[in-house]
PDB file of N, CA, C and O in Angstrom:
ATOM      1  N   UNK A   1      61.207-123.604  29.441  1.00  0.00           N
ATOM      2  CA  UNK A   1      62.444-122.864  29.453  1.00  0.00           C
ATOM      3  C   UNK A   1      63.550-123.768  29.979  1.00  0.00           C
ATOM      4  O   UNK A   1      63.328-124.479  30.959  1.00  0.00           O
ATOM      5  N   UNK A   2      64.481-123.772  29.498  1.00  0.00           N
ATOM      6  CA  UNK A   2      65.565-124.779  29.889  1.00  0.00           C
ATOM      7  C   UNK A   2      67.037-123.865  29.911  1.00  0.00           C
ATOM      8  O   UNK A   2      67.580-123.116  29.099  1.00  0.00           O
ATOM      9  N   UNK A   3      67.342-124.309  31.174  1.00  0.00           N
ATOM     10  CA  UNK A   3      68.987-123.977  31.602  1.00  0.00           C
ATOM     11  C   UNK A   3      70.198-124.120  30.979  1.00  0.00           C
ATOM     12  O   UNK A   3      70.609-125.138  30.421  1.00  0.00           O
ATOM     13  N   UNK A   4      70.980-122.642  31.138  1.00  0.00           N
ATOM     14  CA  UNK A   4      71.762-123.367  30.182  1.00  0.00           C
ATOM     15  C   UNK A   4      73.450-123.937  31.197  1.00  0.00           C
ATOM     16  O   UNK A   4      73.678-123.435  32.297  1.00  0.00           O
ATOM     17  N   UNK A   5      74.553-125.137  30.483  1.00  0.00           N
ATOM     18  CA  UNK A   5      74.599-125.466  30.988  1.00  0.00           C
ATOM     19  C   UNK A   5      76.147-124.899  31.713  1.00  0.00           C
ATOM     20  O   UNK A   5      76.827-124.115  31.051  1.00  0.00           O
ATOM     21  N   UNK A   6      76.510-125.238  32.750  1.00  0.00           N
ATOM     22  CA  UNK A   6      78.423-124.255  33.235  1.00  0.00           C
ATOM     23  C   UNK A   6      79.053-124.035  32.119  1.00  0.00           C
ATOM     24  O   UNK A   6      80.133-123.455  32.237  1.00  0.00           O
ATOM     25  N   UNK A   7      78.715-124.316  31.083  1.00  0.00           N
ATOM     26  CA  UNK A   7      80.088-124.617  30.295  1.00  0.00           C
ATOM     27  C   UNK A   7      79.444-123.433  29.052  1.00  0.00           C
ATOM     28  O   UNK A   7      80.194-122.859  28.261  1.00  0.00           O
ATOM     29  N   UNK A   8      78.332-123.283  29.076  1.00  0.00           N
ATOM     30  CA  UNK A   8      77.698-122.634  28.243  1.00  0.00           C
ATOM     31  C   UNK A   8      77.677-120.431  28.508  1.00  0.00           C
ATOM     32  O   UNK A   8      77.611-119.464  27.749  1.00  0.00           O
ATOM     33  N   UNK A   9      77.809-120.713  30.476  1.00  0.00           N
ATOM     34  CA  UNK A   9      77.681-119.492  30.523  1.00  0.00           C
ATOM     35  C   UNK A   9      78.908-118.586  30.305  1.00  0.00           C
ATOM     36  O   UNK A   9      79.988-119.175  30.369  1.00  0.00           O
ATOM     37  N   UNK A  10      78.938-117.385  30.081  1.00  0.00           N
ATOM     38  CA  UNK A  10      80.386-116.574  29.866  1.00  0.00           C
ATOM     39  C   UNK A  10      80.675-116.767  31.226  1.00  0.00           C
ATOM     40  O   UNK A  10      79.898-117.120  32.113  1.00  0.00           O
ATOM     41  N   UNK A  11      82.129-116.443  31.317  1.00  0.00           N
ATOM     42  CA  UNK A  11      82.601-116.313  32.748  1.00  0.00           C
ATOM     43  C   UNK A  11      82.330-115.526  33.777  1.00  0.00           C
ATOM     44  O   UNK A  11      82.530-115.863  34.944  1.00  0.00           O
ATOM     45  N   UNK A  12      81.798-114.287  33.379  1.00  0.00           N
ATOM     46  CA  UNK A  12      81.282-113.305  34.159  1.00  0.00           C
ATOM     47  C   UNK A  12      79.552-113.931  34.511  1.00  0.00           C
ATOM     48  O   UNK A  12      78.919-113.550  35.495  1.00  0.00           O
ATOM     49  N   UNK A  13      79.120-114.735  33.692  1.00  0.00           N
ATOM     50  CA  UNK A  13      77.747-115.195  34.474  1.00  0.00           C
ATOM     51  C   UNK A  13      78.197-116.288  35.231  1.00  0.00           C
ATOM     52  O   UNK A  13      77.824-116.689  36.334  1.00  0.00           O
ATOM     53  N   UNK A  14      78.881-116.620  34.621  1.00  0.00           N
ATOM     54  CA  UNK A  14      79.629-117.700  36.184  1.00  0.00           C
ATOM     55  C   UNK A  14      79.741-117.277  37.753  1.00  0.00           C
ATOM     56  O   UNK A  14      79.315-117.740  38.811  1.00  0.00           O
ATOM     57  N   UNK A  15      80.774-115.822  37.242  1.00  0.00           N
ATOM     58  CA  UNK A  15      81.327-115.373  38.505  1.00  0.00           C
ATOM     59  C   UNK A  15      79.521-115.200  39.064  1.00  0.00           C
ATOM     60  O   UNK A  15      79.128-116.119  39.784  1.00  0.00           O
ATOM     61  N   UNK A  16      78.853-114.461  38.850  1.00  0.00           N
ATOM     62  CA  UNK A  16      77.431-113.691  39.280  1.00  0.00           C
ATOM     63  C   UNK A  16      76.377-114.808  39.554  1.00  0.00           C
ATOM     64  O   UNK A  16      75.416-114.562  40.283  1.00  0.00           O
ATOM     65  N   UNK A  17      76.562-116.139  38.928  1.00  0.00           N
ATOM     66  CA  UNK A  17      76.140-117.587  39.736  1.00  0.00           C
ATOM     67  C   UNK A  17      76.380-117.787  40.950  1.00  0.00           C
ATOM     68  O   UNK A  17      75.631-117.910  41.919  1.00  0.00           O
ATOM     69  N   UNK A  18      78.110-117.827  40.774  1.00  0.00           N
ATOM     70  CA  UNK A  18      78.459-117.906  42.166  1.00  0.00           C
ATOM     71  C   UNK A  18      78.470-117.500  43.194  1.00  0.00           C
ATOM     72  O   UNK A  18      78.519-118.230  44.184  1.00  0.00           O
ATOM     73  N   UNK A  19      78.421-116.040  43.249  1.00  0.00           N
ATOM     74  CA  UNK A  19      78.392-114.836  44.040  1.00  0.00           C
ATOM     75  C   UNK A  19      77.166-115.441  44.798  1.00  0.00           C
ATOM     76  O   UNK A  19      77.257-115.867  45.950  1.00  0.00           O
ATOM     77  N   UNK A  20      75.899-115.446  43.993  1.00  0.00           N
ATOM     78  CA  UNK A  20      74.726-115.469  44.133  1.00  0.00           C
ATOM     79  C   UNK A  20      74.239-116.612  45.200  1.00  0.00           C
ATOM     80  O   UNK A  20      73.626-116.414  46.249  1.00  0.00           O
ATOM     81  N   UNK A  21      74.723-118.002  44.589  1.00  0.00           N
ATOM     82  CA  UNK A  21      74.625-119.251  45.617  1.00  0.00           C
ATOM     83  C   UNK A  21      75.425-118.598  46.896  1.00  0.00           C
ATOM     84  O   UNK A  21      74.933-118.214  47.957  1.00  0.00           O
ATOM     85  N   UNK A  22      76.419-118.589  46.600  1.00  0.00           N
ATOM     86  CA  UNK A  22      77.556-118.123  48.046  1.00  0.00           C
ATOM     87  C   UNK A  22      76.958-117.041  48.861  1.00  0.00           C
ATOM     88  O   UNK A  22      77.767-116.640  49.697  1.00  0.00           O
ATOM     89  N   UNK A  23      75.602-116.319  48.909  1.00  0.00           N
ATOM     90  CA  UNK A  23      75.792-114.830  49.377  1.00  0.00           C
ATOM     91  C   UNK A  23      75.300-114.989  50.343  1.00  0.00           C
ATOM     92  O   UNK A  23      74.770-113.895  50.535  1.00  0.00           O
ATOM     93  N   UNK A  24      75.011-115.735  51.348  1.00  0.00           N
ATOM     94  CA  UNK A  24      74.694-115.477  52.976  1.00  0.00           C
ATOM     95  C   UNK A  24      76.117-115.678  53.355  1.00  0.00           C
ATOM     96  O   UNK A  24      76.644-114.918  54.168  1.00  0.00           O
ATOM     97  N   UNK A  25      76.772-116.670  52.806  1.00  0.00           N
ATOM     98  CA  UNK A  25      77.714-116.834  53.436  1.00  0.00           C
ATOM     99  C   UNK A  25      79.198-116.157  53.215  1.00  0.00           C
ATOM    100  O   UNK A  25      80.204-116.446  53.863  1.00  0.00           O
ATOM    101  N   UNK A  26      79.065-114.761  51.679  1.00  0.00           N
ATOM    102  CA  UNK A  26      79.956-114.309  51.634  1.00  0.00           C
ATOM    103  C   UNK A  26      79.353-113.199  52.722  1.00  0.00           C
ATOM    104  O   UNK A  26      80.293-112.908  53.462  1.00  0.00           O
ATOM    105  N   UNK A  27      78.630-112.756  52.958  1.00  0.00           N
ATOM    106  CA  UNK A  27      77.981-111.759  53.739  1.00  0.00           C
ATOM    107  C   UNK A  27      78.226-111.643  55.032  1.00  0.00           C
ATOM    108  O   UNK A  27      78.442-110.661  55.741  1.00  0.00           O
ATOM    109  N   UNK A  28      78.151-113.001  55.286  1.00  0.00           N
ATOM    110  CA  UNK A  28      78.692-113.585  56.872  1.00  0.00           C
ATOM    111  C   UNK A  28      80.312-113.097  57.038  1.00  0.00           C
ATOM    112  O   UNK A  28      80.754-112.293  57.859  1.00  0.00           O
ATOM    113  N   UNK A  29      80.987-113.780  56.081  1.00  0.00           N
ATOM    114  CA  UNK A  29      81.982-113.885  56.241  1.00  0.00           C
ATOM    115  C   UNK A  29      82.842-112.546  55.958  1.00  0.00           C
ATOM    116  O   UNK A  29      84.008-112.378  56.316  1.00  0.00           O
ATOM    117  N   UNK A  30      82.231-111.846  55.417  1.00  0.00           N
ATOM    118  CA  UNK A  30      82.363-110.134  55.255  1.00  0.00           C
ATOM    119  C   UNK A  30      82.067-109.503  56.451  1.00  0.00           C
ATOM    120  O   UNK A  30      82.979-109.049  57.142  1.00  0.00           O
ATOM    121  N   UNK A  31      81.159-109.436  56.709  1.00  0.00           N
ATOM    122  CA  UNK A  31      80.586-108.863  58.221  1.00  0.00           C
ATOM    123  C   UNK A  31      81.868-109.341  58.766  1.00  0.00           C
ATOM    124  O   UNK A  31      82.822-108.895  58.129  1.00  0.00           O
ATOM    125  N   UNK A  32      82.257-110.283  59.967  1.00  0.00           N
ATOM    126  CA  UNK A  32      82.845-111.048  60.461  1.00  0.00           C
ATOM    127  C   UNK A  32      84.226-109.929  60.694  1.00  0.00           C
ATOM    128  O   UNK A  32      84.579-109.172  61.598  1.00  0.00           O
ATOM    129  N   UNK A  33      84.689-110.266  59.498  1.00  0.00           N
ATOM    130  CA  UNK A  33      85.952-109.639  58.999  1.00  0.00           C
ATOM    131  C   UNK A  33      85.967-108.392  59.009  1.00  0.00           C
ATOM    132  O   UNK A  33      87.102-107.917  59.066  1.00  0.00           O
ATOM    133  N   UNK A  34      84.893-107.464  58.967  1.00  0.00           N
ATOM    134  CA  UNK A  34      84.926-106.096  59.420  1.00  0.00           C
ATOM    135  C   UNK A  34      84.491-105.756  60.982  1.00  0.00           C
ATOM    136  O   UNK A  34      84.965-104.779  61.562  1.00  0.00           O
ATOM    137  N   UNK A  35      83.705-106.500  61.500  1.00  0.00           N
ATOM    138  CA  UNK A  35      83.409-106.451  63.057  1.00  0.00           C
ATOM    139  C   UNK A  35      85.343-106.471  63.573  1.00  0.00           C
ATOM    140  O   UNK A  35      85.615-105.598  64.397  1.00  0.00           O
ATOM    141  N   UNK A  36      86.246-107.152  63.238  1.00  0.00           N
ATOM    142  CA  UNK A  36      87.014-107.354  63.543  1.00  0.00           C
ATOM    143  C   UNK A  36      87.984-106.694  63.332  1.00  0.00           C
ATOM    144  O   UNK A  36      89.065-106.811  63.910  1.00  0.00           O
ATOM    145  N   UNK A  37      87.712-105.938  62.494  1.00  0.00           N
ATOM    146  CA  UNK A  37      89.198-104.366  61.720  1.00  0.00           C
ATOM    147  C   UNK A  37      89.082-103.565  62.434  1.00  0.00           C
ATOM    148  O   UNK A  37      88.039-102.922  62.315  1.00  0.00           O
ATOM    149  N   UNK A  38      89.841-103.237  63.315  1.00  0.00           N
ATOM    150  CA  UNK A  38      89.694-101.849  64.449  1.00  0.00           C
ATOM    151  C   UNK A  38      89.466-100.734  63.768  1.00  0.00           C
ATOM    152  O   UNK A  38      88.721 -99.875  64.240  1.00  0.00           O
ATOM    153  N   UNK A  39      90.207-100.546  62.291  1.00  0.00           N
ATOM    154  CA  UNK A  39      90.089 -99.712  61.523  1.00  0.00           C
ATOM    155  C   UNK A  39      88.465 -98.998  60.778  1.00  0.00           C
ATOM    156  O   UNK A  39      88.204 -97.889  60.312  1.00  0.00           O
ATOM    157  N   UNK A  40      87.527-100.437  60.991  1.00  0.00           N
ATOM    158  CA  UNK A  40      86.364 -99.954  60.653  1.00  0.00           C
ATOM    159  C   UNK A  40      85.416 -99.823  61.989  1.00  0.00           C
ATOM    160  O   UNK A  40      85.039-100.698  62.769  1.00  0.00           O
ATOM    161  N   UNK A  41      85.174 -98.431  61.966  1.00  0.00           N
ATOM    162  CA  UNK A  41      84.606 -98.467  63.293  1.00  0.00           C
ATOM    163  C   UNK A  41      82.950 -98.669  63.624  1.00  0.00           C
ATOM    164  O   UNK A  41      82.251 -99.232  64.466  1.00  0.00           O
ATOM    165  N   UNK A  42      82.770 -97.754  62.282  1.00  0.00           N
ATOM    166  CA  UNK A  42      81.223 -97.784  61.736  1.00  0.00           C
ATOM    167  C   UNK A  42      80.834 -98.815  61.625  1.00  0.00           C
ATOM    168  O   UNK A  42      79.807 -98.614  62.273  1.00  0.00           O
ATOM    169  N   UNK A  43      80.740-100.083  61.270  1.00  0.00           N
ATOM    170  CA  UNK A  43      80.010-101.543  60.941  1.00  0.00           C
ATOM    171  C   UNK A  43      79.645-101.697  62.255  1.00  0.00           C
ATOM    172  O   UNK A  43      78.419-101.594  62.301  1.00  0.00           O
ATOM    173  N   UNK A  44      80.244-101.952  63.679  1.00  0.00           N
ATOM    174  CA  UNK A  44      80.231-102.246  63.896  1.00  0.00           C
ATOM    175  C   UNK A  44      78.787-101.838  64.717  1.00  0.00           C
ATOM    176  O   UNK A  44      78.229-102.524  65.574  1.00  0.00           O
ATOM    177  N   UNK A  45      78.511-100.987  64.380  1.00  0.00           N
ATOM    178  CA  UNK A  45      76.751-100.181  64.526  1.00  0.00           C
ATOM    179  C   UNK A  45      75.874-100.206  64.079  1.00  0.00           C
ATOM    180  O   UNK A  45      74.803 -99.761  64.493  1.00  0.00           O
ATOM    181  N   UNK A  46      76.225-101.009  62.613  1.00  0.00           N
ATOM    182  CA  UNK A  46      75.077-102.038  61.869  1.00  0.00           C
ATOM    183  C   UNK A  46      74.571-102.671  62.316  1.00  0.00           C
ATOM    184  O   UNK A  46      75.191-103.498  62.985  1.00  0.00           O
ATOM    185  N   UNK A  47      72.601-102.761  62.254  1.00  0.00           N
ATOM    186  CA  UNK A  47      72.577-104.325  62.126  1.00  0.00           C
ATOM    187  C   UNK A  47      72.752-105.573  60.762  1.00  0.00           C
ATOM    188  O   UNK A  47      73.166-105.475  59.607  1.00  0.00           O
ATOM    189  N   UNK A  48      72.262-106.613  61.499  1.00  0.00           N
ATOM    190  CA  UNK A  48      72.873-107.603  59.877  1.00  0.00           C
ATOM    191  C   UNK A  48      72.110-107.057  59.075  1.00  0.00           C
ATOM    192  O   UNK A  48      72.667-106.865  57.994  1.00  0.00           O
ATOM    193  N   UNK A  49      70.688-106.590  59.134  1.00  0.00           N
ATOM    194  CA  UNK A  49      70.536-106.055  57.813  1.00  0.00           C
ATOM    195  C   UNK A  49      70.772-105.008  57.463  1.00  0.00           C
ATOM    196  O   UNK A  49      70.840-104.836  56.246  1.00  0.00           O
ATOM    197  N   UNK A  50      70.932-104.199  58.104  1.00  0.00           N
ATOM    198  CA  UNK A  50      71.550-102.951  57.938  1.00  0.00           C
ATOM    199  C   UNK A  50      73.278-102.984  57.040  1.00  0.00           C
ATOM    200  O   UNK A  50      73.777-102.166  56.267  1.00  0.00           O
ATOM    201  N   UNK A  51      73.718-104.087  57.491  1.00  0.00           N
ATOM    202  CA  UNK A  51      75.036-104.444  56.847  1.00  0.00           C
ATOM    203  C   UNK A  51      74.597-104.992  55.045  1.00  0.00           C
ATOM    204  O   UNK A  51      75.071-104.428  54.059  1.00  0.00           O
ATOM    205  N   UNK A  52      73.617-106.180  54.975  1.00  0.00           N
ATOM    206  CA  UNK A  52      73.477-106.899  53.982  1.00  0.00           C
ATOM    207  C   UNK A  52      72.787-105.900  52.814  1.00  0.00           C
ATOM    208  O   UNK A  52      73.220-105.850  51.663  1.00  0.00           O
ATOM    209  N   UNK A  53      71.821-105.238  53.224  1.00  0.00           N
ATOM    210  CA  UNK A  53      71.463-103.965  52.382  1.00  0.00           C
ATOM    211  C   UNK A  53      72.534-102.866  51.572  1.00  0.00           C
ATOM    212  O   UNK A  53      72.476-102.428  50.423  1.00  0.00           O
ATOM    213  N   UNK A  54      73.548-102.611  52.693  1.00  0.00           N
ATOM    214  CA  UNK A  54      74.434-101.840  52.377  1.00  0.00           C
ATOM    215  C   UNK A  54      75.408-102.041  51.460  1.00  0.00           C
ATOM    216  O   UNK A  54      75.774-101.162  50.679  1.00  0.00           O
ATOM    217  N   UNK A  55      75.992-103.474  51.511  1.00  0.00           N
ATOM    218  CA  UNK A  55      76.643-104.477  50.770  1.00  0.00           C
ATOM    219  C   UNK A  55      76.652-104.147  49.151  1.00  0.00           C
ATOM    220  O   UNK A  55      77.762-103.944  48.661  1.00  0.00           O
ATOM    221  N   UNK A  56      75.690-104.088  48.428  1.00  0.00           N
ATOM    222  CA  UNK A  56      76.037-103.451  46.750  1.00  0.00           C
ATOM    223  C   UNK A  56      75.685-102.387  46.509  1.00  0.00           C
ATOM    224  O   UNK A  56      75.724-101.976  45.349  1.00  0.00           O
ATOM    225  N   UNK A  57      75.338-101.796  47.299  1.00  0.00           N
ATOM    226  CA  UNK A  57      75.610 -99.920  47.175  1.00  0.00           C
ATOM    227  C   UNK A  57      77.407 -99.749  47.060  1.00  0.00           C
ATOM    228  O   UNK A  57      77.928 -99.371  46.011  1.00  0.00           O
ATOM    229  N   UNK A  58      78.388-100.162  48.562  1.00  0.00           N
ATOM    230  CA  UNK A  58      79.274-100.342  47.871  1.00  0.00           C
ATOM    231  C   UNK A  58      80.333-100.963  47.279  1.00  0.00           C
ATOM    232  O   UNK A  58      81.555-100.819  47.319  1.00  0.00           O
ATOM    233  N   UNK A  59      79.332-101.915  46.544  1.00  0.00           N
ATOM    234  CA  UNK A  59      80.308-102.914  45.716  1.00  0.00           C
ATOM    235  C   UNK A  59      79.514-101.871  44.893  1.00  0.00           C
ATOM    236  O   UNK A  59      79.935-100.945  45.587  1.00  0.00           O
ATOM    237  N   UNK A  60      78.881-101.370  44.180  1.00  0.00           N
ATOM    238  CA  UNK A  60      78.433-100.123  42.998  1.00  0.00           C
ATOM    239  C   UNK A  60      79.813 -99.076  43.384  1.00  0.00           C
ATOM    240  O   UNK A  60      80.314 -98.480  42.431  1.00  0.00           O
ATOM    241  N   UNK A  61      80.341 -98.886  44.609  1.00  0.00           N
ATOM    242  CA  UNK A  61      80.576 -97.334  44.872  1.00  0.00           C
ATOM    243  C   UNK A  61      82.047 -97.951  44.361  1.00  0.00           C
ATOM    244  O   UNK A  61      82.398 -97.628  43.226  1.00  0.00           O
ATOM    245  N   UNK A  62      82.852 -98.755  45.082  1.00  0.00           N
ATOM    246  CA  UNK A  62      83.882 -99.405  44.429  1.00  0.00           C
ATOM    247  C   UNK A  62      84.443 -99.548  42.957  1.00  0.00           C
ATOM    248  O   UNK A  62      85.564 -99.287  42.519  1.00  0.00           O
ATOM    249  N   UNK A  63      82.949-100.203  42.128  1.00  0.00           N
ATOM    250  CA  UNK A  63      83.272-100.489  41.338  1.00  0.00           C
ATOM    251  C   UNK A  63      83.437 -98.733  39.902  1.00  0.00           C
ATOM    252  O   UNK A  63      84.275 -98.540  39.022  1.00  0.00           O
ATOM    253  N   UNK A  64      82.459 -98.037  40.254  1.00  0.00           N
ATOM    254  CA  UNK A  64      82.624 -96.835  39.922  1.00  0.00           C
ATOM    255  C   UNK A  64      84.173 -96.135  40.243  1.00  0.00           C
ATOM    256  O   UNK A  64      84.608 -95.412  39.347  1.00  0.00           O
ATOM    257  N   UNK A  65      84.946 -96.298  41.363  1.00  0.00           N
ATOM    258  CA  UNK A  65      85.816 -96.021  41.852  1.00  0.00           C
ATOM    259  C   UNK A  65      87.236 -96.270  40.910  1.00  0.00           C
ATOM    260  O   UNK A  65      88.087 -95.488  40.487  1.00  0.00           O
ATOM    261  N   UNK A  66      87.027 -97.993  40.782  1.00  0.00           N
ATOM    262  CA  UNK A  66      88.196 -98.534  39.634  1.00  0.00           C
ATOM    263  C   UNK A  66      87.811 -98.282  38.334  1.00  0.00           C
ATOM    264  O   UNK A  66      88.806 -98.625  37.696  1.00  0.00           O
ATOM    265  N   UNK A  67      86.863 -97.838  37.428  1.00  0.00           N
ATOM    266  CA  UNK A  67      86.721 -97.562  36.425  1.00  0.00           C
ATOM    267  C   UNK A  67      86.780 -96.346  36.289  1.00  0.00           C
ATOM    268  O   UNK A  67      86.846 -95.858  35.161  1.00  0.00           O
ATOM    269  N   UNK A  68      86.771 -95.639  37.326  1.00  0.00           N
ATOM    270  CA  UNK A  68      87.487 -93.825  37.187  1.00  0.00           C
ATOM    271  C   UNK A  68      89.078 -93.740  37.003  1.00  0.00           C
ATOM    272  O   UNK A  68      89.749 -93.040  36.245  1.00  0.00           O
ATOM    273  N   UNK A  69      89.402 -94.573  37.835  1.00  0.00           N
ATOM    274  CA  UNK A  69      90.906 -94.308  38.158  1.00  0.00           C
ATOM    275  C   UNK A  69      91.746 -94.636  36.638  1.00  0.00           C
ATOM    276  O   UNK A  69      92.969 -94.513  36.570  1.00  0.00           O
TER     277      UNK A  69
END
């Protein structure tokens, strides 16, 4: 089976490459940024996995959200 190559994938398998390599550290850097919003009070009662689990439930709930509107 052979790979195919950046230039080959659509852009949306790009984006979902990237996501993918990047995801401890978009996760991190998500967490982070909500520990820090006074506005979110709840995270801050997560644990990390409790956070990282939660993470594409709502990127699902979001994305349902903009395709309603």
């Amino acid at each position: 089976m052979t790979s195919l190559s950046e230039e080959a994938l659509a852009p949306s398998d790009q984006l979902a490459t990237y996501l993918a390599a990047r995801r401890d550290a978009l996760l991190n850097n998500w967490r982070t940024a909500c520990e820090t919003d006074p506005a979110l009070k709840g995270v801050k009662s997560l644990s990390r996995e409790e956070f990282n689990n939660k993470v594409p439930f709502m990127l699902n709930m979001l994305q349902q959200l903009y395709i309603s509107a």
